[in-house]
C-alpha positions as CSV (number, residue, x, y, z in Angstrom):
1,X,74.6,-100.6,44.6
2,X,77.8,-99.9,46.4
3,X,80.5,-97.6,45.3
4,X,82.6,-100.4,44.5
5,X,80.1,-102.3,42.6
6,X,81.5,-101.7,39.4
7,X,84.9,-102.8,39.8
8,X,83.9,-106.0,41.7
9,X,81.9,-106.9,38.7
10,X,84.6,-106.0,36.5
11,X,87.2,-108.6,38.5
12,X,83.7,-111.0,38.7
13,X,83.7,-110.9,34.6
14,X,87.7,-111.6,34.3
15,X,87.3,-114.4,37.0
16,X,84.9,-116.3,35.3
17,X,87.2,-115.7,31.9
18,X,90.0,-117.0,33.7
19,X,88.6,-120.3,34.3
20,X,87.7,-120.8,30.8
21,X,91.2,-120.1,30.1
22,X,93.9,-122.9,28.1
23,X,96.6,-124.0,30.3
24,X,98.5,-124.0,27.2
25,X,99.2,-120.7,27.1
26,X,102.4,-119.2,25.5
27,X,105.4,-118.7,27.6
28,X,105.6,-115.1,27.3
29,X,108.1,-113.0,29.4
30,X,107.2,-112.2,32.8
31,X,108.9,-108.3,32.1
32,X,110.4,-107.0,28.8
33,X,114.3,-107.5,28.8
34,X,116.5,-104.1,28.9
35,X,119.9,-104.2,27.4
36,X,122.8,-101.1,27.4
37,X,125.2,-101.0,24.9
38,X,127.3,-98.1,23.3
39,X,124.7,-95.7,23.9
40,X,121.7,-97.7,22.7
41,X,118.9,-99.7,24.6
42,X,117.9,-102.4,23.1
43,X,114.2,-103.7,24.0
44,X,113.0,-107.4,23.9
45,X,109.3,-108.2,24.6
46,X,107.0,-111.0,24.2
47,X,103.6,-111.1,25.4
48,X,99.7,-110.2,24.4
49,X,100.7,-107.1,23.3
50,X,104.5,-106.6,23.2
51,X,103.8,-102.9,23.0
52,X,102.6,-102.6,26.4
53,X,105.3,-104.9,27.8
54,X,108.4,-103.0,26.4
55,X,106.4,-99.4,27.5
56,X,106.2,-101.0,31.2
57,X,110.1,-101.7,31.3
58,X,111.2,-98.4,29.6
59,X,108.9,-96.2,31.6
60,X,110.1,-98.0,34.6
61,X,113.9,-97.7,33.6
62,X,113.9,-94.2,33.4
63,X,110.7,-93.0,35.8
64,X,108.7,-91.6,33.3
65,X,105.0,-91.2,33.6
66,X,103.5,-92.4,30.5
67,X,99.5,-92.8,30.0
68,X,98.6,-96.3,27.8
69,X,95.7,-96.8,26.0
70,X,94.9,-100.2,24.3
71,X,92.9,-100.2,21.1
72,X,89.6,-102.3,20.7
73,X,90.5,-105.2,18.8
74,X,88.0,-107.7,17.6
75,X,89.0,-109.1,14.2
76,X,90.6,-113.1,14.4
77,X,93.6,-110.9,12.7
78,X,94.2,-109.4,16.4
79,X,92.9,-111.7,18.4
80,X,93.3,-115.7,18.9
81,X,91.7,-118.5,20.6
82,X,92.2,-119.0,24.2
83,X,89.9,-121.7,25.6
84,X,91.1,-124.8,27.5
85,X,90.6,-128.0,25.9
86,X,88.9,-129.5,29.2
87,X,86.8,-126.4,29.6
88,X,85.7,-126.7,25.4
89,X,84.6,-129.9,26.2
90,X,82.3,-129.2,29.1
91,X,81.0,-126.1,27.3
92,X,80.5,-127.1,23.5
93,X,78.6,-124.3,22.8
94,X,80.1,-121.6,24.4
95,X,81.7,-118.9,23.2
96,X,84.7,-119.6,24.8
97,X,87.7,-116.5,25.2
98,X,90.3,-115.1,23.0
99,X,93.5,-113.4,23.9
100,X,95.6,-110.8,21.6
101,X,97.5,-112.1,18.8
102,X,100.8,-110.7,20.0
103,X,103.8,-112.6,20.4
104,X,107.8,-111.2,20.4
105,X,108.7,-107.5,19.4
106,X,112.3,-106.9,19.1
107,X,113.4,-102.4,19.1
108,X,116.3,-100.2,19.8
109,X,116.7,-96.5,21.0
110,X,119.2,-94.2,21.9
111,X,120.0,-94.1,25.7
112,X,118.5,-90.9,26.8
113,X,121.0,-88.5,28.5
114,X,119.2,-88.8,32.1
115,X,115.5,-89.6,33.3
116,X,114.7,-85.7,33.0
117,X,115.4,-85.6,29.1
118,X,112.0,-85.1,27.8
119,X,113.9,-84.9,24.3
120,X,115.8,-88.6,24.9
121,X,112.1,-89.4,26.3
122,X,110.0,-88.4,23.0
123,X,112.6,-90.2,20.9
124,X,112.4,-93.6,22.6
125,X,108.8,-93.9,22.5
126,X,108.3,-92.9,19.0
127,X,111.0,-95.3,17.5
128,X,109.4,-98.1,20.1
129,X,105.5,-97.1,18.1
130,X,107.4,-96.9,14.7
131,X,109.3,-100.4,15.5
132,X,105.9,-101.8,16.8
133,X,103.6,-100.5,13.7
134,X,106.0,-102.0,11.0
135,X,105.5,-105.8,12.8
136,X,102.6,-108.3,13.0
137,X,101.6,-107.5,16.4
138,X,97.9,-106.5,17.2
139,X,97.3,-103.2,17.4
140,X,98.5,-100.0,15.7
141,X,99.5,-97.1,18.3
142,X,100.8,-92.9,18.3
143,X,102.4,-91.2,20.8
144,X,101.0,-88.0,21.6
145,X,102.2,-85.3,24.2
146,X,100.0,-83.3,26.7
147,X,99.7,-80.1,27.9
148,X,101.4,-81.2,31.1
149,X,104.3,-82.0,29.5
150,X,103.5,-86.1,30.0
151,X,103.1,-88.2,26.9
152,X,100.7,-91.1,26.4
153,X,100.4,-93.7,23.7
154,X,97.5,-94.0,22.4
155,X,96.0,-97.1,20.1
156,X,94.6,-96.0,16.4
157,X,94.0,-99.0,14.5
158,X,92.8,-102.4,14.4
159,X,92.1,-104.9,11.7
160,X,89.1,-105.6,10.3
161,X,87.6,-109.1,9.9
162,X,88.7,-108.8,6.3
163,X,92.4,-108.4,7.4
164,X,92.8,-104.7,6.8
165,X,93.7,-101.5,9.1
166,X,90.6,-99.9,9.8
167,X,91.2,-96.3,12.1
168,X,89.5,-96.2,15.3
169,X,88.7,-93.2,17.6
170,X,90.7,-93.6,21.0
171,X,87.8,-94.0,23.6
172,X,89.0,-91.0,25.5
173,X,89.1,-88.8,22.8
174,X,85.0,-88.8,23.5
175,X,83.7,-85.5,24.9
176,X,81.6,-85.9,27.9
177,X,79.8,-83.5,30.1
178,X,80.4,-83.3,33.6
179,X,79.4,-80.7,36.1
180,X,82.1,-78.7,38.3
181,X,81.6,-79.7,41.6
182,X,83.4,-81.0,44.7
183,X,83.6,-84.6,44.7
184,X,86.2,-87.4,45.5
185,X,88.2,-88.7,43.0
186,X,86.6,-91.4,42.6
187,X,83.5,-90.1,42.2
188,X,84.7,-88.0,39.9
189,X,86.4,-91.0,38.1
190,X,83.2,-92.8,38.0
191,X,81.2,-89.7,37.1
192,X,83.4,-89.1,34.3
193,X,83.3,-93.1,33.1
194,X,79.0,-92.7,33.6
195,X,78.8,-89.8,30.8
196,X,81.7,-91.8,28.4
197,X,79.7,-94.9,28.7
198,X,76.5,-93.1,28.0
199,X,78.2,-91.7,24.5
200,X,80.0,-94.8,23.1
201,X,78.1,-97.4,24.5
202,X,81.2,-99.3,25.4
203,X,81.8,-99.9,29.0
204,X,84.3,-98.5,31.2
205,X,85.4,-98.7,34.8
206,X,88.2,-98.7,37.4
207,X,89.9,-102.1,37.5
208,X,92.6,-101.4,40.2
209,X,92.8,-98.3,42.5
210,X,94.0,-96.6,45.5
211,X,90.8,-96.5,47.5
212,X,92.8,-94.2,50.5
213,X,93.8,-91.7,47.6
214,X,91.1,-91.6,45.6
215,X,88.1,-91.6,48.3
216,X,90.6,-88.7,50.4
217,X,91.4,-86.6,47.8
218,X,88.6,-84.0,46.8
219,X,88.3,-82.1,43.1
220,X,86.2,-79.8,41.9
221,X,86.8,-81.3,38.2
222,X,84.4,-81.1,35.1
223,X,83.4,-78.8,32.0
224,X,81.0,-78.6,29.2
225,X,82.3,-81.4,26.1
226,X,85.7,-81.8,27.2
227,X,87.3,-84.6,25.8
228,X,87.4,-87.0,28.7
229,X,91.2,-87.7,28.7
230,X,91.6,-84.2,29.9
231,X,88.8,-84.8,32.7
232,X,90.6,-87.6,33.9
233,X,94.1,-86.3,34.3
234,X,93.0,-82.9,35.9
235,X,91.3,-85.3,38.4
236,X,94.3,-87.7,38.9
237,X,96.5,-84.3,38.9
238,X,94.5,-83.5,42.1
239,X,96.1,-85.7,44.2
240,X,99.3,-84.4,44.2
241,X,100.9,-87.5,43.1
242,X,102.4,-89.0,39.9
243,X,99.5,-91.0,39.0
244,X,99.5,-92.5,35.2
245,X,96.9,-94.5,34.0
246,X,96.8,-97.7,31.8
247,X,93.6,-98.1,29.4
248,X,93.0,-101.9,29.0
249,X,90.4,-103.1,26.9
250,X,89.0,-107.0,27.3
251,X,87.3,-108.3,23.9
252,X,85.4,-111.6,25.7
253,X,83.4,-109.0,28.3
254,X,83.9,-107.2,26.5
255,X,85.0,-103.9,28.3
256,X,87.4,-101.1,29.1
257,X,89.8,-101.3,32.6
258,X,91.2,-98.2,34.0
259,X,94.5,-99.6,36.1
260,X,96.1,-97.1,38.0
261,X,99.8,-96.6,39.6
262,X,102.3,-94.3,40.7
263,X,104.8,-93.9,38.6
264,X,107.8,-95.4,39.5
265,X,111.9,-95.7,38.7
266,X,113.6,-98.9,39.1
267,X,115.5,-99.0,42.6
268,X,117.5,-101.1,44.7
269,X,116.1,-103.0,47.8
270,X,118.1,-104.0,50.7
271,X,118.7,-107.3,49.3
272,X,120.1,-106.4,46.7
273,X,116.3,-107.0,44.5
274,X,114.6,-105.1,42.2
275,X,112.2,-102.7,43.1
276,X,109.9,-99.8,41.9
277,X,110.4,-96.9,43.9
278,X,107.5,-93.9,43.2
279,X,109.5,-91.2,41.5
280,X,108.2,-88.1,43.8
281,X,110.1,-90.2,46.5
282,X,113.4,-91.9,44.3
283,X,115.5,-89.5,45.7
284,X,114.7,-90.7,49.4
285,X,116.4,-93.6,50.4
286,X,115.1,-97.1,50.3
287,X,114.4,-98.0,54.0
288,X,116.6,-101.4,55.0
């Protein structure tokens, strides 16, 4: 089987979820809406999981390299009904597909004295997991900092099929078993996602990637039960780049996504547009 083998069939599972899909679907936001006021930023999301939505915009707004990681929902409390009509119809007895419960998530924050305020930082994304746990949405969520510095929100608890918060271990909290040795990134990636697969039975793999960065950067990454999270960010750390990482989890395959980026600050094209700029080069100038 190829190297990429895994991803394809990820995107092969998601493809064939797509077209069972309703084209009905509610019109969520395209990109969580930012407001400044009198020192405060106000947040307004609506999508799957608004959580994720307003952590895209802030973390874009301000360049900061913050690590998601979705929780495993399951329960008809978190999750709804998402097949077409037409498709229902042809397929009676399928299991059709679901989507996350989520809907609109409304917070507020005080504006952080600049990007580099790791203080301003911390306080904006605890009150947007405080605002978020007190609502509806699917999902309950912490924020917990790293040893580099970077903070990550992680997902704690789902309901139940009863209705109630049950606690759930985050998936990279797993130790795993890897042995030090030279390898690509990727391979270490995959290595890494081979040993976490092995001990929670759940399966995990890189959705997107980098394939120039990743298959040209080499590691020497791995240890003796080491919580995986840490395996993972010494190998993205490797690369000498700003690399965060979002965790998505897919209840119909169901399965977990790695999607990495480059961290990025909200910049200004030459026409005038809006446009991520990676944050180890915002201080270059946009080329016209």
């Amino acid at each position: 089987m190829s190297r990429n083998a895994p991803t394809t069939v990820f995107l092969i599972l998601l493809c064939g979820i797509a077209s069972a899909q309703s084209t009905t679907r509610p019109k969520y936001m395209d990109r969580a809406a930012l407001q400044h006021k009198d020192l405060q930023v106000s947040v307004l999301a609506n999508y799957r999981v608004p959580l994720y939505q307003a952590l895209c915009a802030v973390r874009e707004e301000y360049g900061w390299s913050v690590n998601w990681e979705a929780v495993p929902a399951y329960s008809r409390f978190d999750l709804v009904d998402d097949t077409g009509p037409k498709w229902r119809a042809a397929h009676p007895d399928a299991r059709g597909v679901t989507r996350p419960a989520g809907g609109m998530f409304v917070s507020a924050f005080p504006e952080p004295k600049d990007s580099s305020d790791a203080n301003g930082e911390r306080g904006a994304l605890t009150k947007l997991i405080q605002d978020y746990n007190a609502t509806d949405n699917p999902g309950k969520f912490a924020l917990r900092e790293r040893p580099n510095g970077h903070f990550v929100v992680v997902g704690t608890k789902v309901r139940d099929d009863a209705g109630g918060l049950q606690e759930v271990v985050p998936l990279l909290d797993t130790p795993v078993s890897v042995a030090v040795q030279p390898r690509t990134v990727y391979d270490t990636l995959e290595s890494i996602f081979r040993e976490l697969s092995a001990a929670t039975g759940s399966k995990v793999s890189i959705a997107t990637f980098s394939s120039s960065l990743l298959d040209n950067t080499r590691v020497a990454v791995g240890g003796e039960h080491v919580p995986a999270r840490d395996l993972i960010e010494q190998a993205l750390a490797g690369t000498n780049r700003p690399l965060q990482y979002d965790l998505l989890y897919d209840a119909d395959i169901p399965a977990y996504g790695l999607n990495l980026s480059v961290a990025s600050r909200a910049g200004i094209g030459p026409q005038g547009q809006r446009r991520p700029v990676p944050i180890d080069r915002y201080q270059k100038r946009v080329p016209d």
